[in-house]
PDB file as gemmi writes it, atoms N, CA and C in Angstrom:
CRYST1    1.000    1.000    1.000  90.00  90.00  90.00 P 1                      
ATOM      1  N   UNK A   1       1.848  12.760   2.629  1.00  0.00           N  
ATOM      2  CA  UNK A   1       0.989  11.597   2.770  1.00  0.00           C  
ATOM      3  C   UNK A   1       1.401  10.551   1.729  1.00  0.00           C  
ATOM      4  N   UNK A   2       1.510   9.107   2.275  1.00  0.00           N  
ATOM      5  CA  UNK A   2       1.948   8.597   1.086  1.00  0.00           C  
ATOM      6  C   UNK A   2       1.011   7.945  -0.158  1.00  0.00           C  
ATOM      7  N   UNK A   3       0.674   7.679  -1.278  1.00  0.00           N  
ATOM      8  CA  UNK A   3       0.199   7.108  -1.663  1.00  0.00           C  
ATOM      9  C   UNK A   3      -0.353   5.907  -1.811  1.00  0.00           C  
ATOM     10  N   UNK A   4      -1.827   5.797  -2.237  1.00  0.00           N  
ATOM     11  CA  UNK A   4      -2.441   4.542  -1.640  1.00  0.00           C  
ATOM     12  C   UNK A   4      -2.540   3.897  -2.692  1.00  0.00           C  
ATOM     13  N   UNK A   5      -3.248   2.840  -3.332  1.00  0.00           N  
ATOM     14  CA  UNK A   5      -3.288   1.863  -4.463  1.00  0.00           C  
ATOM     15  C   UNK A   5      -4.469   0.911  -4.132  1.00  0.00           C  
ATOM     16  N   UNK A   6      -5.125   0.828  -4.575  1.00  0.00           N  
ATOM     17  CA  UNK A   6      -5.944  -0.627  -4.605  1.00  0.00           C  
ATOM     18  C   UNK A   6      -5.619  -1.328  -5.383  1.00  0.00           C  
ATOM     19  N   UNK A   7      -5.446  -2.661  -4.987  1.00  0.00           N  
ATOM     20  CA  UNK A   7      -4.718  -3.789  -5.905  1.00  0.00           C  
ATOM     21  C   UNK A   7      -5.680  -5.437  -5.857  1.00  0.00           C  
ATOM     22  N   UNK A   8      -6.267  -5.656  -7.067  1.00  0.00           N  
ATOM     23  CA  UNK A   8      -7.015  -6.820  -7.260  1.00  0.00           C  
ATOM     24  C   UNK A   8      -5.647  -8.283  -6.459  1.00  0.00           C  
ATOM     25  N   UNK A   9      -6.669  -8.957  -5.521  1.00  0.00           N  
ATOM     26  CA  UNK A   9      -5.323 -10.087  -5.126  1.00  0.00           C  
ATOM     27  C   UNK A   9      -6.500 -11.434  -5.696  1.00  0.00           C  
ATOM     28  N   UNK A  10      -5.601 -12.544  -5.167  1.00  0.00           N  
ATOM     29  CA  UNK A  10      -6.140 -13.661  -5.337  1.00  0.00           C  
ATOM     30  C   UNK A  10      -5.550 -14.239  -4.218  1.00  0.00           C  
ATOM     31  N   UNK A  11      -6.256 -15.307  -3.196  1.00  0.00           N  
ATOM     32  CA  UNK A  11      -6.080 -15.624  -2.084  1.00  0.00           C  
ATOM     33  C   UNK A  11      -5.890 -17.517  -2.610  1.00  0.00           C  
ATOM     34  N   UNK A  12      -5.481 -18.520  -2.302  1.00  0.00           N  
ATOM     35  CA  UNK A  12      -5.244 -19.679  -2.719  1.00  0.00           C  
ATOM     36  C   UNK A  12      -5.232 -19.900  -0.926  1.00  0.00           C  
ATOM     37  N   UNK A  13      -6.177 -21.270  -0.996  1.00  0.00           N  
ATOM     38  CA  UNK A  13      -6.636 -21.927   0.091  1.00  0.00           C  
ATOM     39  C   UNK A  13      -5.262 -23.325   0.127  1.00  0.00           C  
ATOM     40  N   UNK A  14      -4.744 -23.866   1.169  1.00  0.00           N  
ATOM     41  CA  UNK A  14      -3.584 -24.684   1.678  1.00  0.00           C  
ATOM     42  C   UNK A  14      -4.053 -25.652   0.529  1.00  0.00           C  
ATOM     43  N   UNK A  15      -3.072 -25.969  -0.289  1.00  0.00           N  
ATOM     44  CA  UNK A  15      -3.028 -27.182  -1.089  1.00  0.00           C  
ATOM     45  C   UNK A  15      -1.667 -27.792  -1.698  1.00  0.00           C  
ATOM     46  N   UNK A  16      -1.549 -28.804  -2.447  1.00  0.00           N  
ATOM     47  CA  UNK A  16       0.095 -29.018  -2.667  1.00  0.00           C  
ATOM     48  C   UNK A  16       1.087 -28.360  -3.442  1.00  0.00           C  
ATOM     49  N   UNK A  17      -0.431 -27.654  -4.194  1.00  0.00           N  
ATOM     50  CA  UNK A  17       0.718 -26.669  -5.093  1.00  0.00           C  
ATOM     51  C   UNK A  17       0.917 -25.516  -4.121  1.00  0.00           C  
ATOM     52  N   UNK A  18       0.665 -25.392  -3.420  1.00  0.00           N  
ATOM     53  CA  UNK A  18       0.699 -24.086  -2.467  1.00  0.00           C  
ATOM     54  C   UNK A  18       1.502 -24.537  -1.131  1.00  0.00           C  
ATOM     55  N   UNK A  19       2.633 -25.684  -1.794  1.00  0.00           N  
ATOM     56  CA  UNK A  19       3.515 -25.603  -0.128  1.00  0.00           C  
ATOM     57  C   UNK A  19       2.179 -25.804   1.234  1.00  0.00           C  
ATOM     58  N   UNK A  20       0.975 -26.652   1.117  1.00  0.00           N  
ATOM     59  CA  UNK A  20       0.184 -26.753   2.346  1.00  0.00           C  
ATOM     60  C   UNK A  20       0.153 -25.268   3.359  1.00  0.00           C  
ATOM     61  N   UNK A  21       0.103 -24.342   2.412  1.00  0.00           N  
ATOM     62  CA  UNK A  21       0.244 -22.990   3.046  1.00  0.00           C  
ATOM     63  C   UNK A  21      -1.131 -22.024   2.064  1.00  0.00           C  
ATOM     64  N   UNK A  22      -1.061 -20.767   3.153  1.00  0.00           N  
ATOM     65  CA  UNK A  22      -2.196 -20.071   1.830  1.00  0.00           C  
ATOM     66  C   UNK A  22      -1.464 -19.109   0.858  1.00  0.00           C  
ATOM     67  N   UNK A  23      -1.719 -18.955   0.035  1.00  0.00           N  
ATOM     68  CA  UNK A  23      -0.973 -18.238  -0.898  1.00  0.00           C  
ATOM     69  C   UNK A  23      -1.790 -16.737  -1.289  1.00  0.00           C  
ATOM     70  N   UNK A  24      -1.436 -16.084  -1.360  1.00  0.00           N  
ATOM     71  CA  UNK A  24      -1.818 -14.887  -1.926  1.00  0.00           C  
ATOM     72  C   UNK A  24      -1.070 -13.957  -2.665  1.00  0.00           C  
ATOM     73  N   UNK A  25      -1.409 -13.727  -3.715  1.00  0.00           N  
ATOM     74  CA  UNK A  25      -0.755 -12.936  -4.675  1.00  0.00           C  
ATOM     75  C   UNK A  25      -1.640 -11.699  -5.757  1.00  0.00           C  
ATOM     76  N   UNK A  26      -0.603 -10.509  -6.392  1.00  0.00           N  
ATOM     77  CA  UNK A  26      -1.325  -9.551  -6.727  1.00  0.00           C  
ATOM     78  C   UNK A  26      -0.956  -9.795  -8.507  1.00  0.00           C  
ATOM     79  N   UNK A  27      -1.945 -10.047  -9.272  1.00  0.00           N  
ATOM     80  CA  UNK A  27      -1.760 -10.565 -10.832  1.00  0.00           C  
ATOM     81  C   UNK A  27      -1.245  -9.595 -11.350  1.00  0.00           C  
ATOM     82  N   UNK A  28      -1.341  -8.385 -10.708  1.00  0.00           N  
ATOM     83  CA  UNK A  28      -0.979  -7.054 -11.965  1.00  0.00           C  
ATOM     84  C   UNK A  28       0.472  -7.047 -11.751  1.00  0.00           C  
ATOM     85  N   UNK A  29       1.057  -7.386 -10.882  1.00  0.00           N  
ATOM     86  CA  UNK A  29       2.212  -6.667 -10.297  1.00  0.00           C  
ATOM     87  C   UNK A  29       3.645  -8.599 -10.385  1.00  0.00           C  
ATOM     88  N   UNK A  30       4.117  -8.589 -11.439  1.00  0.00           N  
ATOM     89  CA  UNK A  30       4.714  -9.943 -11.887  1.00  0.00           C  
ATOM     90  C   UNK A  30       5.322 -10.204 -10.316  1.00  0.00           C  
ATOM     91  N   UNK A  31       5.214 -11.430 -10.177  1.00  0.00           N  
ATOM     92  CA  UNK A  31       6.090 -12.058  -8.527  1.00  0.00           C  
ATOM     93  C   UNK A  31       5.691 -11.475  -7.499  1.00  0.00           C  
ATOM     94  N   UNK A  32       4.481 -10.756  -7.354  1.00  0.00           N  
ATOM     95  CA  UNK A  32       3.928  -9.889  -6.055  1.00  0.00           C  
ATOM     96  C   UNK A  32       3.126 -11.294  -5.484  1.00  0.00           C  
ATOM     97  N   UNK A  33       3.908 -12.526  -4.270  1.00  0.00           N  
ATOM     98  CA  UNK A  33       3.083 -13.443  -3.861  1.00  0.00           C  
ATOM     99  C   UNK A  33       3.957 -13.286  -2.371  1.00  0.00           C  
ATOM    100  N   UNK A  34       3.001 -13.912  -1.937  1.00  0.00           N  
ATOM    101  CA  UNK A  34       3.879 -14.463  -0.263  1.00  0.00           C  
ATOM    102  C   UNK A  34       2.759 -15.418   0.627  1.00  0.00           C  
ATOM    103  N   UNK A  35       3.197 -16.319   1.252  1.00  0.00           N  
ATOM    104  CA  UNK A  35       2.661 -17.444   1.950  1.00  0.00           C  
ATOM    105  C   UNK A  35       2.363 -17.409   3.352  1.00  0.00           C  
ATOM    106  N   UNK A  36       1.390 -17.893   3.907  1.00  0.00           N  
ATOM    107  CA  UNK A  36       1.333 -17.848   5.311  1.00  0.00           C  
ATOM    108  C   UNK A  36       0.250 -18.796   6.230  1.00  0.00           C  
ATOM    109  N   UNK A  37       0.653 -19.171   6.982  1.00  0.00           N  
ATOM    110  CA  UNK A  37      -0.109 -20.400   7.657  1.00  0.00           C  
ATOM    111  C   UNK A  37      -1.838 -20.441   7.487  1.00  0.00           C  
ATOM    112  N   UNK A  38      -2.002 -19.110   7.633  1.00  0.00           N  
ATOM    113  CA  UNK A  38      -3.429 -18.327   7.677  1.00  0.00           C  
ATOM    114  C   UNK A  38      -3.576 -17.605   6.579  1.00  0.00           C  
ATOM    115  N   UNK A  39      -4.686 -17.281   5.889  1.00  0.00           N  
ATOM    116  CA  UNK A  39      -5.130 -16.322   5.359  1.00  0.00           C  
ATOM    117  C   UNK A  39      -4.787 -14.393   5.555  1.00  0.00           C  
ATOM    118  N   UNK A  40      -4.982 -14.316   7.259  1.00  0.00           N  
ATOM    119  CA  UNK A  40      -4.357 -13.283   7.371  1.00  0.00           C  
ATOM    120  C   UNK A  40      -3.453 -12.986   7.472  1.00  0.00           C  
ATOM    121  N   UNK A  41      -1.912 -14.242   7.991  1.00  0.00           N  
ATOM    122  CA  UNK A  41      -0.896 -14.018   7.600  1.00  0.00           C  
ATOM    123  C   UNK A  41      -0.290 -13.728   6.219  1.00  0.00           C  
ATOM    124  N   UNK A  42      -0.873 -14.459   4.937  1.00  0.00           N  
ATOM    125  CA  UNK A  42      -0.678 -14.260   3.657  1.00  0.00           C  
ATOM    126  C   UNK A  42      -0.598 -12.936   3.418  1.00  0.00           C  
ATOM    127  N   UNK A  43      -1.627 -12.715   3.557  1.00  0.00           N  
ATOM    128  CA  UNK A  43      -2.455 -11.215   3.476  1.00  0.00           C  
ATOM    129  C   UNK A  43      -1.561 -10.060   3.832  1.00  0.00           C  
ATOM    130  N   UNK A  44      -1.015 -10.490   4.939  1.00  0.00           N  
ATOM    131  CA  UNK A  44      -0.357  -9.087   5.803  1.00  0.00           C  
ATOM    132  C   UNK A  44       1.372  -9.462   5.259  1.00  0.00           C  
ATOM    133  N   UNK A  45       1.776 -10.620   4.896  1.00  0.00           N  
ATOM    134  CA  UNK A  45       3.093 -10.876   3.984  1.00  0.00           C  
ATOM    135  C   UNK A  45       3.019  -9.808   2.751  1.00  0.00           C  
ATOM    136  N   UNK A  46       1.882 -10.358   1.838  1.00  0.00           N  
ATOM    137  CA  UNK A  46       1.796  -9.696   0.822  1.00  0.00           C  
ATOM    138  C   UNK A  46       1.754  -8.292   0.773  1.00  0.00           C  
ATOM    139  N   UNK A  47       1.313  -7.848   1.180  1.00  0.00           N  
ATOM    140  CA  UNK A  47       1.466  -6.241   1.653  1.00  0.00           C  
ATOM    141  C   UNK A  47       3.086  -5.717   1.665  1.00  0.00           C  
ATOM    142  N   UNK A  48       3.368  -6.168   2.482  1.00  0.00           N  
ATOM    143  CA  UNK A  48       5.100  -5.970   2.546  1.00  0.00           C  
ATOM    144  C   UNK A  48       5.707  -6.064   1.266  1.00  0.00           C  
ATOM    145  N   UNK A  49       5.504  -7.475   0.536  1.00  0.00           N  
ATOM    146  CA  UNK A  49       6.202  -7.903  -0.869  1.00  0.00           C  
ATOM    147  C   UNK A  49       5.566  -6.729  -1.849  1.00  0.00           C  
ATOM    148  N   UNK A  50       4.061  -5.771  -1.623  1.00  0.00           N  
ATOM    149  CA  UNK A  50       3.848  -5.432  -2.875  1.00  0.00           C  
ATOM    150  C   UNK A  50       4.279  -3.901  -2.343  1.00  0.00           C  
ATOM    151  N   UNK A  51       4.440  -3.722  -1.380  1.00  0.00           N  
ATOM    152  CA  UNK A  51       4.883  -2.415  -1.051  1.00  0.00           C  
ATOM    153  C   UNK A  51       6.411  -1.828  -1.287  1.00  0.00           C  
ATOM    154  N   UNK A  52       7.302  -3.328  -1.094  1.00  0.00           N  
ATOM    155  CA  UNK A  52       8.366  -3.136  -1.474  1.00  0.00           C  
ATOM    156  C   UNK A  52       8.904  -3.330  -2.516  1.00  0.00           C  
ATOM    157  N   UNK A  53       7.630  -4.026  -3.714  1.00  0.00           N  
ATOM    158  CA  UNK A  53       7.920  -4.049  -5.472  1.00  0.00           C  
ATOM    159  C   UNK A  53       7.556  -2.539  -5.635  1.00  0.00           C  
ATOM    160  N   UNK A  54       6.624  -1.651  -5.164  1.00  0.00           N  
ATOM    161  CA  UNK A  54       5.894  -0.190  -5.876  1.00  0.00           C  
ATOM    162  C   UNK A  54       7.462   0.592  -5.176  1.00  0.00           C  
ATOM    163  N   UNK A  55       8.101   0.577  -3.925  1.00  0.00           N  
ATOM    164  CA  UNK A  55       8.505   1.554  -3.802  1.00  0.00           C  
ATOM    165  C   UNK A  55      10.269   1.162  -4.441  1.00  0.00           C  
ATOM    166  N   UNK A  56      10.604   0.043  -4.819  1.00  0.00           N  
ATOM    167  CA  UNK A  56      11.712  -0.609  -5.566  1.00  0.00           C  
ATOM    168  C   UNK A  56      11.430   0.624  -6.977  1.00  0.00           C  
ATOM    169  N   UNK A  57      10.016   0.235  -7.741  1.00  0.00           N  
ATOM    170  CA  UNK A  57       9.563   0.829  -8.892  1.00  0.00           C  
ATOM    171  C   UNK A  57       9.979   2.325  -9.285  1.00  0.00           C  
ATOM    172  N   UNK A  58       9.318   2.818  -7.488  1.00  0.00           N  
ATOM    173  CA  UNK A  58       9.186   4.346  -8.160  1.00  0.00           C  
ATOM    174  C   UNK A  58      11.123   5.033  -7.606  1.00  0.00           C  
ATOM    175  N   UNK A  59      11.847   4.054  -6.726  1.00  0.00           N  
ATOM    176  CA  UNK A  59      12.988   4.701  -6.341  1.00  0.00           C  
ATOM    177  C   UNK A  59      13.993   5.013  -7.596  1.00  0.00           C  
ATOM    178  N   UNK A  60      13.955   3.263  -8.374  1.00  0.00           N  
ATOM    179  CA  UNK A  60      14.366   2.946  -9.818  1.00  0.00           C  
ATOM    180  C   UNK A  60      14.173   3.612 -11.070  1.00  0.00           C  
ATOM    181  N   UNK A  61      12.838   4.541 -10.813  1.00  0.00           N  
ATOM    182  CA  UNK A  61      12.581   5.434 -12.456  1.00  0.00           C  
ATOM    183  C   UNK A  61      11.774   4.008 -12.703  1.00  0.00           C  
ATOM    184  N   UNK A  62      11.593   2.861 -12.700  1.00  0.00           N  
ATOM    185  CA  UNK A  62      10.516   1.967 -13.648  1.00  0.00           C  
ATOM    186  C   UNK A  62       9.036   2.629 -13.623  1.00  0.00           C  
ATOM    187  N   UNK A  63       8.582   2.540 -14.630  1.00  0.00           N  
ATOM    188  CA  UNK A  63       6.783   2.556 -14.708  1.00  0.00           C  
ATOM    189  C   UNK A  63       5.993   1.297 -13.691  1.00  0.00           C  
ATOM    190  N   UNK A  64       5.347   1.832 -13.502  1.00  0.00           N  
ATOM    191  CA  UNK A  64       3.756   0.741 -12.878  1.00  0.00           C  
ATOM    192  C   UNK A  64       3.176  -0.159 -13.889  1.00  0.00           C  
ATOM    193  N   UNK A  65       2.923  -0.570 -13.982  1.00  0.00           N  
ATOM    194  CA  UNK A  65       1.972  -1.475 -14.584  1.00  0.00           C  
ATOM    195  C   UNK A  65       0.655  -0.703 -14.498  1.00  0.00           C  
ATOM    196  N   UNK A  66       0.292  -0.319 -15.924  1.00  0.00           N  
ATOM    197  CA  UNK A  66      -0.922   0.177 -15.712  1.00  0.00           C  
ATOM    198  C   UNK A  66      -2.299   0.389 -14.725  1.00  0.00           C  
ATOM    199  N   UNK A  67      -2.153  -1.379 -14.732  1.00  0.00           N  
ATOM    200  CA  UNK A  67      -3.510  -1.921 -13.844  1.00  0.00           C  
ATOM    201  C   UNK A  67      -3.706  -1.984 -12.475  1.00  0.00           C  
ATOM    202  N   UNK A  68      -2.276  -0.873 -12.055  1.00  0.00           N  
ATOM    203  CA  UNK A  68      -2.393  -1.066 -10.789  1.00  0.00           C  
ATOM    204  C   UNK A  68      -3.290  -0.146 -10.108  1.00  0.00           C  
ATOM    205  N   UNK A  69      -4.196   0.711 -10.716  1.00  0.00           N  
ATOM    206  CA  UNK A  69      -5.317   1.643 -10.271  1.00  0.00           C  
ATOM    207  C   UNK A  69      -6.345   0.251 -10.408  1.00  0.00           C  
ATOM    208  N   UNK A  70      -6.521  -0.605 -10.769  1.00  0.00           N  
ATOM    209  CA  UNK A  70      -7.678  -1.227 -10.983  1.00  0.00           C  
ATOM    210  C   UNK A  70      -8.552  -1.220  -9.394  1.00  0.00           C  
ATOM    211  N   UNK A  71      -9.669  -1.496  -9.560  1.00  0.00           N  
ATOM    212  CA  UNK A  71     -10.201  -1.717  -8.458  1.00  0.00           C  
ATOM    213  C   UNK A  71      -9.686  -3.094  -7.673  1.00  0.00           C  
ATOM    214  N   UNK A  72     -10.057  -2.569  -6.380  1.00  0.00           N  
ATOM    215  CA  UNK A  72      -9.282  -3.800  -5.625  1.00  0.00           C  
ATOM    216  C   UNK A  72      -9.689  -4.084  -4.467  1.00  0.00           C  
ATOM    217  N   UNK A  73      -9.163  -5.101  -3.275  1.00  0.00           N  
ATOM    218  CA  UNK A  73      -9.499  -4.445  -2.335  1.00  0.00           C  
ATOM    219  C   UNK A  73      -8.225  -4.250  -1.266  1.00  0.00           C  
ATOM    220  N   UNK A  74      -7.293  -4.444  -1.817  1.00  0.00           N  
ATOM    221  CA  UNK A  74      -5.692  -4.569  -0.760  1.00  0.00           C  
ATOM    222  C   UNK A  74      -5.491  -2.938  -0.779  1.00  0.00           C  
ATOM    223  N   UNK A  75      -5.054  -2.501  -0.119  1.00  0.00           N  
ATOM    224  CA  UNK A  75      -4.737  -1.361  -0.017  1.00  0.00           C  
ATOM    225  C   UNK A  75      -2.966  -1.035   0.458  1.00  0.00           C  
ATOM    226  N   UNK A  76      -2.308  -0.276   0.095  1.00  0.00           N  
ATOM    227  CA  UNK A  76      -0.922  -0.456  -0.104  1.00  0.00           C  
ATOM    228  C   UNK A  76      -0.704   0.830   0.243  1.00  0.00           C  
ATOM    229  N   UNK A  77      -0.126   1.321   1.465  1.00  0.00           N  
ATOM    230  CA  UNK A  77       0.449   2.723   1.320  1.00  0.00           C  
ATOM    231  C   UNK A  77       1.851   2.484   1.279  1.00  0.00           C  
ATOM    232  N   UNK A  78       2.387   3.618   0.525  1.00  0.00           N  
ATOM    233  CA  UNK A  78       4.220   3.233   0.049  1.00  0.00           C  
ATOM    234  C   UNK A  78       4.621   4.893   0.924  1.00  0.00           C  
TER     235      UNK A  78                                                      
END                                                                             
C-alpha cells in the first residue's frame, strides 16, 4: 500500500502575480506549486508536482521535511 501524507496547501485566486491563473502550492515542501485555469485544475496539477518531489526524495536517500506530517488537507499517495 503506498503511503499517504497530508500536506497543508495554499490555493491563490487568478491575479497578476499568478500568471491570471490559480495557483496552488504546498509551503512545507520548497517549489511544490503548479497552475491551472480552475481551482480544481491547480489542485489536481499539484498533486502530481508533490508526488513527484516525495517520490524523487525517497528514490534519492534525501530526508522529508519534517512538516510534512502536518495536518492538511491534500492527500498524496506515492
Amino acid at each position: 500500500m503506498p503511503k499517504q501524507y497530508k500536506l497543508p496547501y495554499t490555493l491563490k485566486a487568478p491575479s497578476e502575480e499568478t500568471e491570471n491563473m490559480f495557483l496552488a502550492e504546498v509551503p512545507v515542501l520548497p517549489g511544490c506549486r503548479a497552475w491551472g485555469e480552475t481551482a480544481e485544475e491547480a489542485l489536481f496539477n499539484l498533486e502530481g508536482v508533490t508526488a513527484d518531489f516525495i517520490a524523487s526524495c525517497e528514490h534519492h536517500g534525501d530526508p522529508l521535511p519534517a512538516a510534512i506530517t502536518a495536518a492538511g488537507e491534500l492527500v498524496i499517495a506515492v
